[in-house]
C-alpha positions in Angstrom: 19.4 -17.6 -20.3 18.6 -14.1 -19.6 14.9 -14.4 -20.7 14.3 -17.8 -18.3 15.8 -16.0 -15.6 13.5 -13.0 -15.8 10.4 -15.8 -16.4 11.1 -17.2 -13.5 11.9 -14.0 -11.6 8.8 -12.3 -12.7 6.7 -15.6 -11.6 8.2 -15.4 -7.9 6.9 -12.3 -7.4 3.4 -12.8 -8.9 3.3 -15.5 -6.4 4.6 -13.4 -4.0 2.3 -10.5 -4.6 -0.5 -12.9 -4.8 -0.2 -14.9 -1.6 -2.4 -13.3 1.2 -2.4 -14.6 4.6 -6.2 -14.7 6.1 -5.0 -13.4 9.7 -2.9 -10.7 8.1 -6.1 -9.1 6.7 -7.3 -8.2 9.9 -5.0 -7.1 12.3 -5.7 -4.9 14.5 -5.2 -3.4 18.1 -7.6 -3.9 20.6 -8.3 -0.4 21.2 -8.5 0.6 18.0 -11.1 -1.9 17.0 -13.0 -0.6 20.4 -12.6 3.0 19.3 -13.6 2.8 15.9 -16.6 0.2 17.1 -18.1 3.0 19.5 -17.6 6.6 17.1 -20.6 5.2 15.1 -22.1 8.6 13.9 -25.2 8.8 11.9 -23.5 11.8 10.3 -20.9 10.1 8.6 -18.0 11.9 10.8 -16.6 9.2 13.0 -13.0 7.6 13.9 -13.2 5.5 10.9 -13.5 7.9 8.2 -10.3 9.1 9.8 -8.5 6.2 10.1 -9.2 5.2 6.7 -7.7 8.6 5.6 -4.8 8.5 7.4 -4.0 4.8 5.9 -4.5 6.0 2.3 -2.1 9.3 3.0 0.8 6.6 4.5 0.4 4.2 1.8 0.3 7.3 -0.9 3.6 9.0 0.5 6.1 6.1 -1.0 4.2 5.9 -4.2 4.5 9.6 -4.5 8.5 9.7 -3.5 9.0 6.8 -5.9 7.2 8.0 -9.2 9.3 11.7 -8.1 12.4 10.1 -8.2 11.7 8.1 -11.0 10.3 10.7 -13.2 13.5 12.8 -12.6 15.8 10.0 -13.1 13.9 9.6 -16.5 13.9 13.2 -17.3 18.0 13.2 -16.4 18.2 9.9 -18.7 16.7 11.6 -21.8 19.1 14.7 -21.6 21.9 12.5 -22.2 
């Protein structure tokens, strides 16, 4: 019973992962869509660049939180 029950589980939440809503994708304000539109730099050095790194240091935060607590959980787990 156990081993359907984690099938089935583990299946939701491919499907879950999986399932992507088109208008989801691109959300985004109106001003910053103008913003990043009009900092167009040859140089390479506009709004976007920065945008794009402050998205990756949000999403990286949790991830980095998570494998912490994780590791030390693990590390706590093996002394016993």
């Amino acid at each position: 019973m156990k081993k359907n029950y984690k099938f089935w589980l583990g299946g939701l939440l491919l499907i879950l992962l999986l399932w992507v809503q088109p208008g989801v994708s691109q959300a985004q304000c109106a001003m910053c869509t103008a913003s990043v539109e009009s900092s167009n730099n040859e140089d390479g050095d506009s709004i976007a660049n920065g945008l794009n790194k402050g998205i990756l240091y949000l999403m990286a935060v949790p991830y980095l939180l998570a494998g912490g607590i994780g590791f030390f959980w693990y590390r706590y787990s093996k002394r016993k």
